[in-house]
ZAMARMAR-886582 format. One record per residue (C-alpha): chain; x, y, z; residue in three letters. Coordinates in Angstrom, 2 decimals, padded with zeros to 5 digits, always signed. Layout:
N
REC chain      xx      yy      zz res
REC     A       X       Y       Z ALA
...
***
This chain:
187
REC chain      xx      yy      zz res
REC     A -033.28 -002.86 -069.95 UNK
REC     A -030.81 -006.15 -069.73 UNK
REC     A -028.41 -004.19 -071.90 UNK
REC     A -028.36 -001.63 -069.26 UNK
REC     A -028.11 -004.11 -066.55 UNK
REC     A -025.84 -006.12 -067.95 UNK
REC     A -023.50 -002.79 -068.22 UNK
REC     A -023.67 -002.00 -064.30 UNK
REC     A -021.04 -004.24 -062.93 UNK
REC     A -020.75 -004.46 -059.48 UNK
REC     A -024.16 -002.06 -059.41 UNK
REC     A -025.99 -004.77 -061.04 UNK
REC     A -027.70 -006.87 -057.91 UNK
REC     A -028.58 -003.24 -056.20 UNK
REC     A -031.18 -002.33 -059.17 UNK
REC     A -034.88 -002.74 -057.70 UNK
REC     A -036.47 -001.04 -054.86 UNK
REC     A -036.02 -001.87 -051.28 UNK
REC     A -036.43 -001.85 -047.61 UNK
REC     A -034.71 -002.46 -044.10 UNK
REC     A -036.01 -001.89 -040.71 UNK
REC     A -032.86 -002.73 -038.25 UNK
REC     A -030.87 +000.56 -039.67 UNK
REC     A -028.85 +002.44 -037.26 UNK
REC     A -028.37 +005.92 -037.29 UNK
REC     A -025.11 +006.94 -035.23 UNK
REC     A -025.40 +011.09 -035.18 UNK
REC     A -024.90 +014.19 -033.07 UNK
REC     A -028.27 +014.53 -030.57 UNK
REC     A -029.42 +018.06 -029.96 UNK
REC     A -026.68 +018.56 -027.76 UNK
REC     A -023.89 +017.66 -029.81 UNK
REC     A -023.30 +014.55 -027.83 UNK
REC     A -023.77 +010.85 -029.43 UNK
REC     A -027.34 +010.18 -030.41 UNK
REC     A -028.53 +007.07 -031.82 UNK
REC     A -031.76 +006.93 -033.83 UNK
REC     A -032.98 +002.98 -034.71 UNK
REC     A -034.82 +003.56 -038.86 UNK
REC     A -036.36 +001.93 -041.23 UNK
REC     A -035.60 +003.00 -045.16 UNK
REC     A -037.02 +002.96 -048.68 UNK
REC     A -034.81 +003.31 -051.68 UNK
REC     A -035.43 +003.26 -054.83 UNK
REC     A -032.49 +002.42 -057.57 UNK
REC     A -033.77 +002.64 -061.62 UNK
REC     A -031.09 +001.96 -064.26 UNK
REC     A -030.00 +003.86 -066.58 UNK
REC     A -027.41 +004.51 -069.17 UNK
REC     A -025.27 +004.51 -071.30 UNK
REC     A -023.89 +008.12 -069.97 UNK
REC     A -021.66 +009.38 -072.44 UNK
REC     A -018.83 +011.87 -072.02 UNK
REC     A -016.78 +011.44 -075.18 UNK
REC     A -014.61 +008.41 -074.49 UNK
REC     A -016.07 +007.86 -071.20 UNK
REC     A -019.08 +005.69 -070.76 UNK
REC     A -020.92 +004.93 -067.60 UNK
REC     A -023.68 +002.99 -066.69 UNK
REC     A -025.65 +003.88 -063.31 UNK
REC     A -028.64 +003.76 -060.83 UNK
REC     A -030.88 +006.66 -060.47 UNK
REC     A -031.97 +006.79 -056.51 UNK
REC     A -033.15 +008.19 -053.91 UNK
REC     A -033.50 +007.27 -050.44 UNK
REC     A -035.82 +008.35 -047.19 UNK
REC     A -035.40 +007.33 -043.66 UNK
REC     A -038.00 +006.92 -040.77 UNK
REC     A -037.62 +006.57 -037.17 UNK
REC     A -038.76 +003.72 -035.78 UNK
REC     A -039.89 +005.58 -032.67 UNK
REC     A -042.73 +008.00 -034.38 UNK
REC     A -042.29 +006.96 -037.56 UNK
REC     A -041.54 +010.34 -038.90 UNK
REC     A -039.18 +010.94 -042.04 UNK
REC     A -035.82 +012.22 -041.10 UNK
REC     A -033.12 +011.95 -044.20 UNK
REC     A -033.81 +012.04 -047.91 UNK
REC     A -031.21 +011.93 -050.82 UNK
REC     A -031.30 +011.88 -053.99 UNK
REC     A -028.36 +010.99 -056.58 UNK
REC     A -026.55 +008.47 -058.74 UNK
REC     A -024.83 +005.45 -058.69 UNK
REC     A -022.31 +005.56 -061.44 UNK
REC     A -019.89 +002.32 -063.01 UNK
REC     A -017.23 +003.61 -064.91 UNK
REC     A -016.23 +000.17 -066.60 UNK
REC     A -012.87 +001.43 -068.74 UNK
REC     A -011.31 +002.63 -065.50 UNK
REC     A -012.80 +000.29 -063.01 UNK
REC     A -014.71 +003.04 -060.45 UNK
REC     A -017.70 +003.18 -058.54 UNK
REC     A -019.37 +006.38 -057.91 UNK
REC     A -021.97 +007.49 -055.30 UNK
REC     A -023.49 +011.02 -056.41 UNK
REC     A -026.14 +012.42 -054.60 UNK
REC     A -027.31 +015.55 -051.80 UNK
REC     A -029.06 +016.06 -049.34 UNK
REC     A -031.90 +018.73 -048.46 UNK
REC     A -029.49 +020.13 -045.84 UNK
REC     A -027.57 +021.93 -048.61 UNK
REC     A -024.88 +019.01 -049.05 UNK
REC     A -023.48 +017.83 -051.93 UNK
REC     A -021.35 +014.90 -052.13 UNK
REC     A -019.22 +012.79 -054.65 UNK
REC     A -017.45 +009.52 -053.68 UNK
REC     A -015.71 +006.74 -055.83 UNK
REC     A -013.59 +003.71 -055.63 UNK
REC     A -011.63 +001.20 -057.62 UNK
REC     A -013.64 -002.28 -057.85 UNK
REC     A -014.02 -004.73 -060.33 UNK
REC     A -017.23 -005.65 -062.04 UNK
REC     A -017.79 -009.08 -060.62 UNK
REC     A -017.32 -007.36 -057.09 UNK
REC     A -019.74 -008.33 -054.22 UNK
REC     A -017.93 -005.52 -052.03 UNK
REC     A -016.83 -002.37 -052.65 UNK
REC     A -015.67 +000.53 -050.75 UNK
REC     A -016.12 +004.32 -051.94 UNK
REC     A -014.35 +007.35 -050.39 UNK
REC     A -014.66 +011.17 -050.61 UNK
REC     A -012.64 +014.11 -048.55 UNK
REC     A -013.38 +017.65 -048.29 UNK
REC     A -011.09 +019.57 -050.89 UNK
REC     A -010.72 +016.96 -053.09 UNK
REC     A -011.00 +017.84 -056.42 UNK
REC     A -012.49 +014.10 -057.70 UNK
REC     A -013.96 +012.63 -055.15 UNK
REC     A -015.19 +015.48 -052.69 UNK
REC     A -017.72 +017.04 -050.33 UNK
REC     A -019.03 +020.37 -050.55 UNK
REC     A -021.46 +022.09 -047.84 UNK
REC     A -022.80 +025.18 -047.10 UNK
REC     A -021.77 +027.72 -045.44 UNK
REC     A -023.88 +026.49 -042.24 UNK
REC     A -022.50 +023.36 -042.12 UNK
REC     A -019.05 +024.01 -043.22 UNK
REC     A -018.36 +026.12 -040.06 UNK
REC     A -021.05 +024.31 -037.65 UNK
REC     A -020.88 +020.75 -038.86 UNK
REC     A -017.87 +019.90 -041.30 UNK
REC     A -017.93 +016.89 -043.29 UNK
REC     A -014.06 +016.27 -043.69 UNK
REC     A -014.47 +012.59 -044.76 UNK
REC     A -017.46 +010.30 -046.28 UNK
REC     A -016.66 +006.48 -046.70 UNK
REC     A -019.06 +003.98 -047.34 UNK
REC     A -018.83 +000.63 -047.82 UNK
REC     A -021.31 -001.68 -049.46 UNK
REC     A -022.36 -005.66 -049.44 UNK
REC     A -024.18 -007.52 -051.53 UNK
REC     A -025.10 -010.85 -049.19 UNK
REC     A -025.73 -014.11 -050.35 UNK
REC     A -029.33 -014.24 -049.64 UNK
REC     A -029.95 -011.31 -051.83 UNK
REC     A -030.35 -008.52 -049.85 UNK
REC     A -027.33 -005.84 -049.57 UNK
REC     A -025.84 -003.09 -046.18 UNK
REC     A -024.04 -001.28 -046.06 UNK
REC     A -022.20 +000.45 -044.05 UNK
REC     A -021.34 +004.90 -043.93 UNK
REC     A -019.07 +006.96 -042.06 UNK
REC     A -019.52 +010.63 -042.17 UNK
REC     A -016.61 +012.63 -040.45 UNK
REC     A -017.47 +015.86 -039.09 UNK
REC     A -015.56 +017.93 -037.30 UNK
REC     A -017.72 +019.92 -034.98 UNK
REC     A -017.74 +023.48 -033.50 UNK
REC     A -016.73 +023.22 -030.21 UNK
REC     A -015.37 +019.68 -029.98 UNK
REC     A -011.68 +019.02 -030.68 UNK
REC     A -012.08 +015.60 -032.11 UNK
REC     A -013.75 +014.05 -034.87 UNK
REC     A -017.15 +012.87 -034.66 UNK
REC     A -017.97 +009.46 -036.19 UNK
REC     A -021.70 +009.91 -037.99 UNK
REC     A -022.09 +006.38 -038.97 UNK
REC     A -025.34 +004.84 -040.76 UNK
REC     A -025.84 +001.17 -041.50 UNK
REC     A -028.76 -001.03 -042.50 UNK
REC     A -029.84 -004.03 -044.44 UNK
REC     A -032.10 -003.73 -046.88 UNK
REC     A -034.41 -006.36 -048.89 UNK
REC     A -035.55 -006.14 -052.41 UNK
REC     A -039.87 -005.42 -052.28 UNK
REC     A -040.23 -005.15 -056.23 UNK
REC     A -038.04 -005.51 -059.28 UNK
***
């Protein structure tokens, strides 16, 4: 297991499962209009690796992620994905879906030592895109993904997500944004 975490670069300090209660959820209310939703979060992030694809080797984090609101404490998001360092070319990958039929595939350029890195996906790109379905595409776009993470000096990380949808019936882009802070429960 230290060979794998050795191999994760800037992935390394987000390996261990964690928690934050002070996350904000920034989203479209039943009415389309701004909603905010106050959640706490679980998330668990397992190493893994090496990933081979002939010259290309990648180490990663197996995770997934649920949300609660704080209100009634009931579960409102889940993913599920990767967390993928490409160390020969530098790139950090976030892989994962969604149970609303979302798919999603962001990267950046970072180095390994990084305690910040940014990641970045657009609708119709062919390497770091978004793909929806057919509900969501014409209801609830995603045209743009960016998410930015933190690993702070007391240990914990946040980060920081903007989801860009472009909604039916509204001429400008809405700003979905999620942030929280989590702390490391068990290693």
């Amino acid at each position: 297991m230290d060979d794998i975490i050795k191999n994760l670069g800037p992935l390394a300090a987000l390996a261990g499962t964690w928690e934050g209660d002070k996350g904000n959820d920034l989203a479209p209310d039943a009415n389309r209009d701004e909603g905010n939703i106050p959640f706490r979060e679980r998330m668990i992030m397992e190493p893994m690796g090496p990933v081979k694809n002939h010259e290309q080797i990648m180490y990663g984090l197996r995770y997934n992620t649920v949300a609660f609101r704080l209100s009634d404490g009931e579960s409102f998001h889940e993913e599920f994905g990767y967390w993928l360092w490409d160390v020969t070319n530098g790139q950090v990958m976030r892989c994962f879906t969604i149970p609303r039929g979302m798919a999603i595939l962001a990267g950046g350029t970072t180095t390994a030592d990084a305690k910040s890195f940014e990641l970045a996906a657009s609708v119709g790109s062919e390497t770091y895109g978004v793909s929806s379905n057919k509900f969501l595409d014409q209801e609830f776009k995603t045209v743009r993904f960016e998410c930015k993470v933190t690993v702070n000096d007391d240990g914990s990380f946040t980060y920081e997500q903007d989801t860009q949808l472009q909604m039916k019936g509204r001429p400008d882009v809405f700003h979905h944004r999620d942030q929280n802070t989590l702390r490391r429960v068990d290693d």
